[in-house]
mmCIF file of the N, C-alpha and C atoms, coordinates in Angstrom:
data_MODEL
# 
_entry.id   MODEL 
# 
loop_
_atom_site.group_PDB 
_atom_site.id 
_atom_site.type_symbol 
_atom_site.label_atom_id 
_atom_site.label_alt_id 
_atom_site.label_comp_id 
_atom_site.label_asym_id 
_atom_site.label_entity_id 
_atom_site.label_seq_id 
_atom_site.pdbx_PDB_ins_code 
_atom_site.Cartn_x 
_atom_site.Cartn_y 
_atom_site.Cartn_z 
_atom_site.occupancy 
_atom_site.B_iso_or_equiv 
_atom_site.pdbx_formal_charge 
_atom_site.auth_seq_id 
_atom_site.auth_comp_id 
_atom_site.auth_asym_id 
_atom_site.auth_atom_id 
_atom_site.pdbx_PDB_model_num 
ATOM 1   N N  . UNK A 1 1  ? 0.850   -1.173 0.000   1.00 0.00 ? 1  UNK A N  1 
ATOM 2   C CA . UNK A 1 1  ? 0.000   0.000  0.000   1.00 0.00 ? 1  UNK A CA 1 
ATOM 3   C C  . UNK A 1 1  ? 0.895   1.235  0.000   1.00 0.00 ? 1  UNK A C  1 
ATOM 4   N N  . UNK A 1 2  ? 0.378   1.881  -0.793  1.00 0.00 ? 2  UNK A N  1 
ATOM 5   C CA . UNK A 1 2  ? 1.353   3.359  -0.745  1.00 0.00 ? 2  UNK A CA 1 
ATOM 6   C C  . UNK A 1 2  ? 0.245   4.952  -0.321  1.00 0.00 ? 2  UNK A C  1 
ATOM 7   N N  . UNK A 1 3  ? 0.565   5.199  0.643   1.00 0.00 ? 3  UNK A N  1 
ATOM 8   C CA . UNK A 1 3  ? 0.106   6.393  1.340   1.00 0.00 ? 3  UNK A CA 1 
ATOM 9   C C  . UNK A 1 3  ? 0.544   7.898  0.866   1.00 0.00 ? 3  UNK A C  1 
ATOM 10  N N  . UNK A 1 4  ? -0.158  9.027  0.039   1.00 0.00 ? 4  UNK A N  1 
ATOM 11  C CA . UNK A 1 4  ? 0.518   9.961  0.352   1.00 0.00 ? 4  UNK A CA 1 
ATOM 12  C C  . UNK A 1 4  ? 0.338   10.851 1.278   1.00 0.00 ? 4  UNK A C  1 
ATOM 13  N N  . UNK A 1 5  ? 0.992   11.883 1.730   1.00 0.00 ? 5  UNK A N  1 
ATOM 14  C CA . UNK A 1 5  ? 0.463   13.169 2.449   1.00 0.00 ? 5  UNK A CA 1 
ATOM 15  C C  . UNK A 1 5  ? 0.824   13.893 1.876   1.00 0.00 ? 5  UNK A C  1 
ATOM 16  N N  . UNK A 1 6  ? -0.542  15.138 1.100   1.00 0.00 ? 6  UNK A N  1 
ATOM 17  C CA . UNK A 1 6  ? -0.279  16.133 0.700   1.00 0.00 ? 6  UNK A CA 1 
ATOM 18  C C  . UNK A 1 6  ? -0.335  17.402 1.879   1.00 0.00 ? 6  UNK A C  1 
ATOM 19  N N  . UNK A 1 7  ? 0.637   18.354 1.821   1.00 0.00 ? 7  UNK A N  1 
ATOM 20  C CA . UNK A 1 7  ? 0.706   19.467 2.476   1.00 0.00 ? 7  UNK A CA 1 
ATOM 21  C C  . UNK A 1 7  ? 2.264   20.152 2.532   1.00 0.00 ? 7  UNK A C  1 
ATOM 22  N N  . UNK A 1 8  ? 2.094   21.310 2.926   1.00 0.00 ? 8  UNK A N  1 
ATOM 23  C CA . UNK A 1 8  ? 3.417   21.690 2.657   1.00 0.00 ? 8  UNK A CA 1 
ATOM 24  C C  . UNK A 1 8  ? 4.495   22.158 4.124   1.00 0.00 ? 8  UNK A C  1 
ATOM 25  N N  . UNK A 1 9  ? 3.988   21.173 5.217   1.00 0.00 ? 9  UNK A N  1 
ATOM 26  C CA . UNK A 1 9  ? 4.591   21.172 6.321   1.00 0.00 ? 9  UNK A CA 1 
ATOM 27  C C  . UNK A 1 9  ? 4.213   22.573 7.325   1.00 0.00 ? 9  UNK A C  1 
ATOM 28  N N  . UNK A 1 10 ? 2.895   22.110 7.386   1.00 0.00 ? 10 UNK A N  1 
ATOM 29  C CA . UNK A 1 10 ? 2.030   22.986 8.122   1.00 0.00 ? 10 UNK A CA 1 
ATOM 30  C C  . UNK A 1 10 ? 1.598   22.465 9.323   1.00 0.00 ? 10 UNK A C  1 
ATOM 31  N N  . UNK A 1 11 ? 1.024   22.764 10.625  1.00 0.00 ? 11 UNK A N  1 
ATOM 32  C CA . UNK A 1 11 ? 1.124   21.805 11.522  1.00 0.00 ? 11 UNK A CA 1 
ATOM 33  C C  . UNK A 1 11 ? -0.059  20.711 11.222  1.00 0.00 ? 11 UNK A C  1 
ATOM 34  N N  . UNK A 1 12 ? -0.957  20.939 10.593  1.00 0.00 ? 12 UNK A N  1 
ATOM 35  C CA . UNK A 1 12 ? -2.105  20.399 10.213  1.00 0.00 ? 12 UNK A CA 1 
ATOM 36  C C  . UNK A 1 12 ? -1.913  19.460 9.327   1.00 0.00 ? 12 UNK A C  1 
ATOM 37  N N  . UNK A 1 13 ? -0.458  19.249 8.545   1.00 0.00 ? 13 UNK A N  1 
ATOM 38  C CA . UNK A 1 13 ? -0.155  18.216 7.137   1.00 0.00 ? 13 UNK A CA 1 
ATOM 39  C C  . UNK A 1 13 ? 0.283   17.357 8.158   1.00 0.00 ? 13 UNK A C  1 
ATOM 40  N N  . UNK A 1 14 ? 1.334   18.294 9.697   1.00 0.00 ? 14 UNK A N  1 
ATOM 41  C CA . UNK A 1 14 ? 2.151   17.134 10.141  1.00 0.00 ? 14 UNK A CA 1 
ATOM 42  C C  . UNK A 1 14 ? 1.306   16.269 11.361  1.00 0.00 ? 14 UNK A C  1 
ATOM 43  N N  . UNK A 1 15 ? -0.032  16.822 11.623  1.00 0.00 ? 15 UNK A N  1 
ATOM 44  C CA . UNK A 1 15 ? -0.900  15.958 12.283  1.00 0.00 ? 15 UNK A CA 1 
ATOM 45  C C  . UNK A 1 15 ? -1.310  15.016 11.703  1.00 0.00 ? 15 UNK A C  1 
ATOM 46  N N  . UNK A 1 16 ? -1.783  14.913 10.385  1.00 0.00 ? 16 UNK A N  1 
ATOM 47  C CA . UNK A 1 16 ? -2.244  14.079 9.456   1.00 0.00 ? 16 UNK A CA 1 
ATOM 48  C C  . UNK A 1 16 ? -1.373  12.839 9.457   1.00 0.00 ? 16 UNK A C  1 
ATOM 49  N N  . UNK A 1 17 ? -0.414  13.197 9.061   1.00 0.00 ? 17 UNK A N  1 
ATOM 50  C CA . UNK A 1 17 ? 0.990   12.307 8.634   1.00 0.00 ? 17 UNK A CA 1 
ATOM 51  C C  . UNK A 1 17 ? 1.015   11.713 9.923   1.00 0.00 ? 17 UNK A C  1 
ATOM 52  N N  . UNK A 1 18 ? 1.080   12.548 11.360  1.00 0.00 ? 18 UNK A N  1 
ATOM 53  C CA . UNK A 1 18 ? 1.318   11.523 12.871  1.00 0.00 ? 18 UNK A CA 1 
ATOM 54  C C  . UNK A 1 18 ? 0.179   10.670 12.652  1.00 0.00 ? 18 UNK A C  1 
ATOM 55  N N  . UNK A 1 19 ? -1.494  11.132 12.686  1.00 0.00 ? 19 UNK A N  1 
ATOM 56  C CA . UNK A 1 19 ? -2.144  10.416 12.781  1.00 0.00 ? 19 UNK A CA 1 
ATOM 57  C C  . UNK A 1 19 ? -2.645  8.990  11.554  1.00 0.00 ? 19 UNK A C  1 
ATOM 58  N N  . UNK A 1 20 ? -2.161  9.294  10.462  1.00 0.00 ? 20 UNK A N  1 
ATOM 59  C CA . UNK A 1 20 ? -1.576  8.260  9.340   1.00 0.00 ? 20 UNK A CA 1 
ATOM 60  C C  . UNK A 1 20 ? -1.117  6.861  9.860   1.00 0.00 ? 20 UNK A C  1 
ATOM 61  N N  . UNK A 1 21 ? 0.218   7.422  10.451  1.00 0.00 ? 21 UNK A N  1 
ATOM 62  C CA . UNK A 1 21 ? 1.122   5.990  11.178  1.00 0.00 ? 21 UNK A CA 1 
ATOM 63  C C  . UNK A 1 21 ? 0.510   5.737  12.446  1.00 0.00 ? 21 UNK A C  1 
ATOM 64  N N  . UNK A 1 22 ? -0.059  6.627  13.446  1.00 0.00 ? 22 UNK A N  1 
ATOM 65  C CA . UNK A 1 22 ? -0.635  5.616  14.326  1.00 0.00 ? 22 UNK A CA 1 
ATOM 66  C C  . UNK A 1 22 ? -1.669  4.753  13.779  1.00 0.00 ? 22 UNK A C  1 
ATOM 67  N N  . UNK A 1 23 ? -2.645  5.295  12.883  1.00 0.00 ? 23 UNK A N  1 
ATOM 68  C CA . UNK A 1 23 ? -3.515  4.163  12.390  1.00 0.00 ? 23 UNK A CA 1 
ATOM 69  C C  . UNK A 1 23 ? -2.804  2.744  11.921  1.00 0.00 ? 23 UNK A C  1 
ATOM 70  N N  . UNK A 1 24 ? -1.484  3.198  11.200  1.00 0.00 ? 24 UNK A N  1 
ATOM 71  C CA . UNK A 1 24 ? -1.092  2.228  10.850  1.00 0.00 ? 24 UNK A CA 1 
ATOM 72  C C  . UNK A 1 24 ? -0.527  0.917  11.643  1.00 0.00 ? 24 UNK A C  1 
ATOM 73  N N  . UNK A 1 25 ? -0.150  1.696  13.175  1.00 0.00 ? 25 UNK A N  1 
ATOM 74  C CA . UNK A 1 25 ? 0.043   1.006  13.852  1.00 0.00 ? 25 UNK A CA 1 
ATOM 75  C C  . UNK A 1 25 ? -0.635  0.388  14.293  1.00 0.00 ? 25 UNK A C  1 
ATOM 76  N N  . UNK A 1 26 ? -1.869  0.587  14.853  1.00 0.00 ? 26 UNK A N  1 
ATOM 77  C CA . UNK A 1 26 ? -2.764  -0.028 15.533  1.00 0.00 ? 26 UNK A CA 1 
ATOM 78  C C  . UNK A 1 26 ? -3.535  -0.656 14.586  1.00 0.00 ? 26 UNK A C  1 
ATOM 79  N N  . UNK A 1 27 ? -3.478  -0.970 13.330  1.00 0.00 ? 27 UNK A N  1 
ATOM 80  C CA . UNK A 1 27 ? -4.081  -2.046 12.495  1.00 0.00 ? 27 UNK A CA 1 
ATOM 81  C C  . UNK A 1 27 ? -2.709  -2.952 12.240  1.00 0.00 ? 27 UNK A C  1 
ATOM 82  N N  . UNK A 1 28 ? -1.550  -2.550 12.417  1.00 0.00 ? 28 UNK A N  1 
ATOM 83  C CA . UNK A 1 28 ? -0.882  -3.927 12.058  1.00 0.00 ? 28 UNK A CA 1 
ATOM 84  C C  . UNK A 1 28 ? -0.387  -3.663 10.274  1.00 0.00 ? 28 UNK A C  1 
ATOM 85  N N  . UNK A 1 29 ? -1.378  -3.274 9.912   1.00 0.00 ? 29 UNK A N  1 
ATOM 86  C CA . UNK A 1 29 ? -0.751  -2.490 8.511   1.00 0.00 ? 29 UNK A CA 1 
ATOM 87  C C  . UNK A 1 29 ? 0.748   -2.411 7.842   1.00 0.00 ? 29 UNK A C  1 
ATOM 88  N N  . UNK A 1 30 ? 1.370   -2.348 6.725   1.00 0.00 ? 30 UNK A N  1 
ATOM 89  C CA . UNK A 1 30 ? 2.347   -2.071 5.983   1.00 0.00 ? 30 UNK A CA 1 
ATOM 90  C C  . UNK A 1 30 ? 2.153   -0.976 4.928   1.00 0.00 ? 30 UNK A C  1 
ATOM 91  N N  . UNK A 1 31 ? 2.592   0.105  5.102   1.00 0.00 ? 31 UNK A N  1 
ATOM 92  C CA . UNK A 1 31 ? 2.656   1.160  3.689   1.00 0.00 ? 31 UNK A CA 1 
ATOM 93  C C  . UNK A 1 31 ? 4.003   2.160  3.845   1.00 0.00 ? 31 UNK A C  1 
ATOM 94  N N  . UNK A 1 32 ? 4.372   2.309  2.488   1.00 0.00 ? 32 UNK A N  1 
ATOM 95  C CA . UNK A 1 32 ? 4.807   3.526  2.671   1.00 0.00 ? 32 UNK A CA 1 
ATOM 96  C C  . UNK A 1 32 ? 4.434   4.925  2.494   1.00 0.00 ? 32 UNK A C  1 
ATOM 97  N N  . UNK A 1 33 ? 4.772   5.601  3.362   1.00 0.00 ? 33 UNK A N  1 
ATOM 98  C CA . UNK A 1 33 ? 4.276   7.239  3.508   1.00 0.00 ? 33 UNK A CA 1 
ATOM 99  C C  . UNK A 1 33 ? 4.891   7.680  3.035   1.00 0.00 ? 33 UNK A C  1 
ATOM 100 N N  . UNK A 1 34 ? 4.485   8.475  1.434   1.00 0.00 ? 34 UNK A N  1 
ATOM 101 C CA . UNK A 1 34 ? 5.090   9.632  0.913   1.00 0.00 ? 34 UNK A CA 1 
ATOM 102 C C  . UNK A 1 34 ? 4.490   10.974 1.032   1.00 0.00 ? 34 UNK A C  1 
ATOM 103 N N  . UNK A 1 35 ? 5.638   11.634 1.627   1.00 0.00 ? 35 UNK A N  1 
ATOM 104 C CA . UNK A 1 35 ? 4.856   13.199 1.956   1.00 0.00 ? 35 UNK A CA 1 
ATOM 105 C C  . UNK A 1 35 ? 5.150   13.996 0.756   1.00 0.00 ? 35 UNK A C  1 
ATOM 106 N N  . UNK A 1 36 ? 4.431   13.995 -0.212  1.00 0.00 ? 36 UNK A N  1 
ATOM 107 C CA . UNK A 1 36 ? 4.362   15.715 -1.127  1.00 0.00 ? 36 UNK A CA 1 
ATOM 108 C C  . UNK A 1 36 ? 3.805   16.884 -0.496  1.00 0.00 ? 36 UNK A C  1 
ATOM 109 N N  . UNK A 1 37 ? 5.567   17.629 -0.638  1.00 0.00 ? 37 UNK A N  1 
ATOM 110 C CA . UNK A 1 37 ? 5.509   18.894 -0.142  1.00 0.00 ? 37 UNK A CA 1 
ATOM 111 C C  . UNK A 1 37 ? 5.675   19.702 -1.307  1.00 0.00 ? 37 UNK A C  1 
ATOM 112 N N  . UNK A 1 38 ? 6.114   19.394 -2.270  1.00 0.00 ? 38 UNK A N  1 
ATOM 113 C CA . UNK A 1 38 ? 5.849   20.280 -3.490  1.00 0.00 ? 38 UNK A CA 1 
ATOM 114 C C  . UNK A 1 38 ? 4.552   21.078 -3.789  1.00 0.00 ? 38 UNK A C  1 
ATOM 115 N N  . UNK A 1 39 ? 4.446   22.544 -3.871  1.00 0.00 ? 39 UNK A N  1 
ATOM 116 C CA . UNK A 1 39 ? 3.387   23.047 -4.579  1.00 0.00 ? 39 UNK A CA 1 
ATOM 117 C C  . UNK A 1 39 ? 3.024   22.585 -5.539  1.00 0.00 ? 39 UNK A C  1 
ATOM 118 N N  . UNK A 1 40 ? 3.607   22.435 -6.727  1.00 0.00 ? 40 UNK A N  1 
ATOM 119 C CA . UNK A 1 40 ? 3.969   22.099 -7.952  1.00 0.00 ? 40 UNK A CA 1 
ATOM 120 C C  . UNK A 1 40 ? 3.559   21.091 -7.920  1.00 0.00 ? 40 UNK A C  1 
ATOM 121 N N  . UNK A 1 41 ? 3.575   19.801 -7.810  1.00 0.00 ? 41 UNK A N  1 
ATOM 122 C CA . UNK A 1 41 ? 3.061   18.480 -7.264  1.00 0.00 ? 41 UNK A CA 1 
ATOM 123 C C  . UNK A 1 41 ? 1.626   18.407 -6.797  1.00 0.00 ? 41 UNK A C  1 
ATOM 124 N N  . UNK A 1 42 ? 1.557   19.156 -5.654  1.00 0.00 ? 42 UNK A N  1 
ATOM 125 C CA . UNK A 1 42 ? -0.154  19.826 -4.729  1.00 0.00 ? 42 UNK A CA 1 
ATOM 126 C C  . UNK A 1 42 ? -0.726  19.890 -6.620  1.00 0.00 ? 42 UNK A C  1 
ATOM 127 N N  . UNK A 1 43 ? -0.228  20.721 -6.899  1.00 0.00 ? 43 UNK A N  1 
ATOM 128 C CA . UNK A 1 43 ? -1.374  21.714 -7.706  1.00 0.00 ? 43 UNK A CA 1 
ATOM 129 C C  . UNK A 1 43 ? -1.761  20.531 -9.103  1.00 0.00 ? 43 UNK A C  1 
ATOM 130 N N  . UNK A 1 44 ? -0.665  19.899 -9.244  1.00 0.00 ? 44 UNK A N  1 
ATOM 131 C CA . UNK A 1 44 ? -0.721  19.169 -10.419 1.00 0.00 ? 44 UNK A CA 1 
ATOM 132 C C  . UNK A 1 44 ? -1.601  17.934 -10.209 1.00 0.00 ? 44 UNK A C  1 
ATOM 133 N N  . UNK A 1 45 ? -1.893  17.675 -9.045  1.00 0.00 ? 45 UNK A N  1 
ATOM 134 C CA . UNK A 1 45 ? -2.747  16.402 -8.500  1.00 0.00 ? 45 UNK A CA 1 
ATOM 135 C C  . UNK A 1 45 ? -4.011  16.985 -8.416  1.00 0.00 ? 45 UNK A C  1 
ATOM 136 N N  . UNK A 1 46 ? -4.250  18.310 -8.453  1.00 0.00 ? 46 UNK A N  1 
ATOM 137 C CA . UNK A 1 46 ? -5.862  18.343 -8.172  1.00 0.00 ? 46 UNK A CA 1 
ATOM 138 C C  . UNK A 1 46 ? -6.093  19.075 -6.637  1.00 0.00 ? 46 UNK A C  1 
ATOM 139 N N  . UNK A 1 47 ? -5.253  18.867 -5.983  1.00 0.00 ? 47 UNK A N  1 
ATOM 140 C CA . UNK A 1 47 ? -5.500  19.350 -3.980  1.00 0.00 ? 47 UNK A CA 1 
ATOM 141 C C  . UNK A 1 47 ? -5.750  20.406 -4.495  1.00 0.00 ? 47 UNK A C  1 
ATOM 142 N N  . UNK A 1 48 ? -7.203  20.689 -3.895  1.00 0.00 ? 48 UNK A N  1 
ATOM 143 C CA . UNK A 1 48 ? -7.586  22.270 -3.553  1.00 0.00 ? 48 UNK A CA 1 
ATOM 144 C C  . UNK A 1 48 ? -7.113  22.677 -2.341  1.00 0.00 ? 48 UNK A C  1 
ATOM 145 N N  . UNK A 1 49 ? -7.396  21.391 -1.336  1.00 0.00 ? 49 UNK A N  1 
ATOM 146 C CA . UNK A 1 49 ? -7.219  22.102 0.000   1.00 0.00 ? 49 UNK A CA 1 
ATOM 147 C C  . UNK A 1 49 ? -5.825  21.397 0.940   1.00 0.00 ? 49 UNK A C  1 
ATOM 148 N N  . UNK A 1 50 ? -5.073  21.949 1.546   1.00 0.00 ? 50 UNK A N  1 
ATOM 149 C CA . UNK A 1 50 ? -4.454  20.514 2.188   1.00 0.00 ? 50 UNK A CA 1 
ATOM 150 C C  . UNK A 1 50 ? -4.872  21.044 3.789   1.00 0.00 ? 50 UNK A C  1 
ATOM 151 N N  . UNK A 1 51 ? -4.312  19.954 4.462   1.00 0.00 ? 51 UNK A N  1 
ATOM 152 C CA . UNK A 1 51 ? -3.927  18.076 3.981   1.00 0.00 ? 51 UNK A CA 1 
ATOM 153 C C  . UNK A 1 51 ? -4.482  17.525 3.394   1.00 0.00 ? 51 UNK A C  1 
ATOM 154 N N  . UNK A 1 52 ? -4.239  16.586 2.867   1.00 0.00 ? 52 UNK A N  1 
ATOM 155 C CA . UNK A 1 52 ? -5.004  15.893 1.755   1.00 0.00 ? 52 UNK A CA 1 
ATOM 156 C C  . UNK A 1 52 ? -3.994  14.313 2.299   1.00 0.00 ? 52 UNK A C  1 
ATOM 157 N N  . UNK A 1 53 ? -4.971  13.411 1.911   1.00 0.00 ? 53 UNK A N  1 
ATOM 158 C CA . UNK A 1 53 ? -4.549  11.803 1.745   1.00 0.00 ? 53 UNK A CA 1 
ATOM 159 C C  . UNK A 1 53 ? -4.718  10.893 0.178   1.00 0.00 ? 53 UNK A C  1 
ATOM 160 N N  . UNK A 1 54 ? -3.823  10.570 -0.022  1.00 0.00 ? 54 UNK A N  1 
ATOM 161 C CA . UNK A 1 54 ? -4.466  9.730  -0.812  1.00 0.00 ? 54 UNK A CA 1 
ATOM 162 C C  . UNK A 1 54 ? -4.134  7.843  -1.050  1.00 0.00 ? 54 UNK A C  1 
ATOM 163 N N  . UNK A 1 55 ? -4.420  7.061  -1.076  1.00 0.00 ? 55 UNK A N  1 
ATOM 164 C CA . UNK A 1 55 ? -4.451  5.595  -0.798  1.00 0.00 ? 55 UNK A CA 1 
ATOM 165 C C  . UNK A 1 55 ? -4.239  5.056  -2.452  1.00 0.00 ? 55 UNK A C  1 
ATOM 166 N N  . UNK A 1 56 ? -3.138  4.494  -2.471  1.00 0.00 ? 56 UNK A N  1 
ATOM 167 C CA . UNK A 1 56 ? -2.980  3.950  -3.880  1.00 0.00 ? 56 UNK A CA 1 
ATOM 168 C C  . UNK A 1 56 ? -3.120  4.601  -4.767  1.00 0.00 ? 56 UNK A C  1 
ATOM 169 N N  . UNK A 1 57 ? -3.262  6.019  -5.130  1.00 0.00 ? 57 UNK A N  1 
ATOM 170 C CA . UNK A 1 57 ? -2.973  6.592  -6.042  1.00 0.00 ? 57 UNK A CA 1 
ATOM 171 C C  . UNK A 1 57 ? -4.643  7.858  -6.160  1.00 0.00 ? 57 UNK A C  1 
ATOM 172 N N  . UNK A 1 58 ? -5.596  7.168  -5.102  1.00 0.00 ? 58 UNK A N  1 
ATOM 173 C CA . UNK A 1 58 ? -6.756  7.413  -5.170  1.00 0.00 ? 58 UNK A CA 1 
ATOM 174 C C  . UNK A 1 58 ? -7.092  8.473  -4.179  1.00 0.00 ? 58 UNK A C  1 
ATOM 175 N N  . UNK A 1 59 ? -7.436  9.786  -4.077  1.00 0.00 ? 59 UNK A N  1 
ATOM 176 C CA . UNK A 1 59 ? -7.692  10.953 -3.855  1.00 0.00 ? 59 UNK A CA 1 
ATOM 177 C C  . UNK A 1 59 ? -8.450  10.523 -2.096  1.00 0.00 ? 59 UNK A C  1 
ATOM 178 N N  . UNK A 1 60 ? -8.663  10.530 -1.299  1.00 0.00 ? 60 UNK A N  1 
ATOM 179 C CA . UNK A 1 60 ? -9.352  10.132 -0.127  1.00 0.00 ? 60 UNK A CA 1 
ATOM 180 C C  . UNK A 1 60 ? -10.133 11.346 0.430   1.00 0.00 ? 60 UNK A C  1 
ATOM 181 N N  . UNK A 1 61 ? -9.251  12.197 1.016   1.00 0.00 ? 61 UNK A N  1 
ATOM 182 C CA . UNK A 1 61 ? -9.832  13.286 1.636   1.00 0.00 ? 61 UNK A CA 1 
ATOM 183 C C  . UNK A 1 61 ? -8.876  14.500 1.068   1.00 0.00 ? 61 UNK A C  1 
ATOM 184 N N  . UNK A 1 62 ? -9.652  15.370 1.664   1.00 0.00 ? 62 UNK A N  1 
ATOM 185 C CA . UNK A 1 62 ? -8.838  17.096 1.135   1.00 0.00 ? 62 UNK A CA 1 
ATOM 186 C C  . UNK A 1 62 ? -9.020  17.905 1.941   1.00 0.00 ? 62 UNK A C  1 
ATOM 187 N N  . UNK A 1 63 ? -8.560  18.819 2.539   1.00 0.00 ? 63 UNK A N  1 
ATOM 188 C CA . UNK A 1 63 ? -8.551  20.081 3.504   1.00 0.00 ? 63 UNK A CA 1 
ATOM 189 C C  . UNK A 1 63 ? -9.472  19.900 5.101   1.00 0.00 ? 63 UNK A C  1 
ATOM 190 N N  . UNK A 1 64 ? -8.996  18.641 5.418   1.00 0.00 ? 64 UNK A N  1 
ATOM 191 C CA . UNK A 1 64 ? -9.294  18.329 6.814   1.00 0.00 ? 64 UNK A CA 1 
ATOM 192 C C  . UNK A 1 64 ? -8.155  17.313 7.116   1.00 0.00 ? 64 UNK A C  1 
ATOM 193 N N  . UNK A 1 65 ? -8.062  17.510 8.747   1.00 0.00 ? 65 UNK A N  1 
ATOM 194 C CA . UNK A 1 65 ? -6.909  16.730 9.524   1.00 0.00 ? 65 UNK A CA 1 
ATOM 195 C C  . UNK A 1 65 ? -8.197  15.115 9.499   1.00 0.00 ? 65 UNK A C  1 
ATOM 196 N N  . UNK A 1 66 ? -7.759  14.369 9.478   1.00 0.00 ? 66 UNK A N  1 
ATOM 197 C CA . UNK A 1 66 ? -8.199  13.244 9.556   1.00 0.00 ? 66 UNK A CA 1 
ATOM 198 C C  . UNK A 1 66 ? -7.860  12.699 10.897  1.00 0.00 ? 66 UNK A C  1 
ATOM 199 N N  . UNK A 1 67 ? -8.757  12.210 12.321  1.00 0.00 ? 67 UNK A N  1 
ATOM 200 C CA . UNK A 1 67 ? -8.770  11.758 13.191  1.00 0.00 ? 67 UNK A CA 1 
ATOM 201 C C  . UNK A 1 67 ? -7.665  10.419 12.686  1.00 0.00 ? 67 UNK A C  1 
ATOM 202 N N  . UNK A 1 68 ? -7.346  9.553  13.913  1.00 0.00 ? 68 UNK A N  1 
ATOM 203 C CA . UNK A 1 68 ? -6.687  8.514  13.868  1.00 0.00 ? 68 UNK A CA 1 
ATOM 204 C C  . UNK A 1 68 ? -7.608  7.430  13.118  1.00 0.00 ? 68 UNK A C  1 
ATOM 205 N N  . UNK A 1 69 ? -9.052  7.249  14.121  1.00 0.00 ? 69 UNK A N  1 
ATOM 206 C CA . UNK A 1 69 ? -10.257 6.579  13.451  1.00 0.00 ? 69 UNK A CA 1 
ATOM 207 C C  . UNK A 1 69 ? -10.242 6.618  11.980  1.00 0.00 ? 69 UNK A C  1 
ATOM 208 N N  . UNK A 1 70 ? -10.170 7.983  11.561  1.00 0.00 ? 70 UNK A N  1 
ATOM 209 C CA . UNK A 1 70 ? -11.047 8.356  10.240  1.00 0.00 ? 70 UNK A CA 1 
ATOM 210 C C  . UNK A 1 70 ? -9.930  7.441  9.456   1.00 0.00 ? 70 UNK A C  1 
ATOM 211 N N  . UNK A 1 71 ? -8.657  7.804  9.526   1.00 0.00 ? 71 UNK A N  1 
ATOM 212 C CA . UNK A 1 71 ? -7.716  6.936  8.992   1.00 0.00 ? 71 UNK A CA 1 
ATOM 213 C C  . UNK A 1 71 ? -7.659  5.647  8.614   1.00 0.00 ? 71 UNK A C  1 
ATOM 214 N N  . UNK A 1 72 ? -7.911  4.927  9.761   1.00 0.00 ? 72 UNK A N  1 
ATOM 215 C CA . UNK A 1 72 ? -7.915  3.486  9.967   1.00 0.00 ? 72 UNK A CA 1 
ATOM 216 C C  . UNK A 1 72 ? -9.346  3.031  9.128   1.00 0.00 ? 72 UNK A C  1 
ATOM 217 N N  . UNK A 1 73 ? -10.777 3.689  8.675   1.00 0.00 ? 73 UNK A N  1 
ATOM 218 C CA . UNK A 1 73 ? -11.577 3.572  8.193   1.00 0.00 ? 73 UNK A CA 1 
ATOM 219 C C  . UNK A 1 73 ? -11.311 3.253  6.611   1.00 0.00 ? 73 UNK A C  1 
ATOM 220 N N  . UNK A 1 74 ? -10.314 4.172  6.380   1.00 0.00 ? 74 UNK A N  1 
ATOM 221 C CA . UNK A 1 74 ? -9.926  4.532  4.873   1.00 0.00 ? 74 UNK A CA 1 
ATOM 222 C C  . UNK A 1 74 ? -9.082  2.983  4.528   1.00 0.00 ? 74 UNK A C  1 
ATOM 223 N N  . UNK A 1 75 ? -8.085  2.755  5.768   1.00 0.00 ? 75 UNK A N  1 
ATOM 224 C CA . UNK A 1 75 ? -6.866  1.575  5.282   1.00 0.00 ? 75 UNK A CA 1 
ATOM 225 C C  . UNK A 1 75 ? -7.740  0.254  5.363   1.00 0.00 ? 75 UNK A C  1 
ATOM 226 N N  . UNK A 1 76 ? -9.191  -0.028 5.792   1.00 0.00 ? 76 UNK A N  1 
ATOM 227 C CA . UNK A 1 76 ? -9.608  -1.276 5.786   1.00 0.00 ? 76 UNK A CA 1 
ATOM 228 C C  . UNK A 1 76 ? -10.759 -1.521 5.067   1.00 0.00 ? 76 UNK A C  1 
# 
């Protein structure tokens, strides 16, 4: 599974990203987390808003911190 985090290292991208891997932890899970911090990147994917997630290549959420829960909802 490949995880991204879009944001550009705001405290709100880097809550996302903490709360990302704890989900991951507490399901037992394997992915890697790629953080795009590129604007250029942001803009070329579509993010209107960040943080943003996306799961395999597939857009999830946009311009909200995602609880730990909400996370773990998305990876199962």
């Amino acid at each position: 599974m490949k995880i991204e985090i879009f944001g550009i290292g705001c405290p709100n991208c880097m809550k996302m990203e903490a709360n990302t891997k704890k989900a991951l932890e507490e399901t037992g899970l394997e992915a890697e987390i790629i953080k795009v911090d590129s604007l250029e990147e942001i803009v070329a994917r579509g993010v209107m808003g960040t943080p943003a997630i996306a799961i395999d290549g597939e857009m999830k959420s946009s311009g909200k911190v995602l609880n730990v829960k909400q996370v773990k909802a998305l990876l199962v």
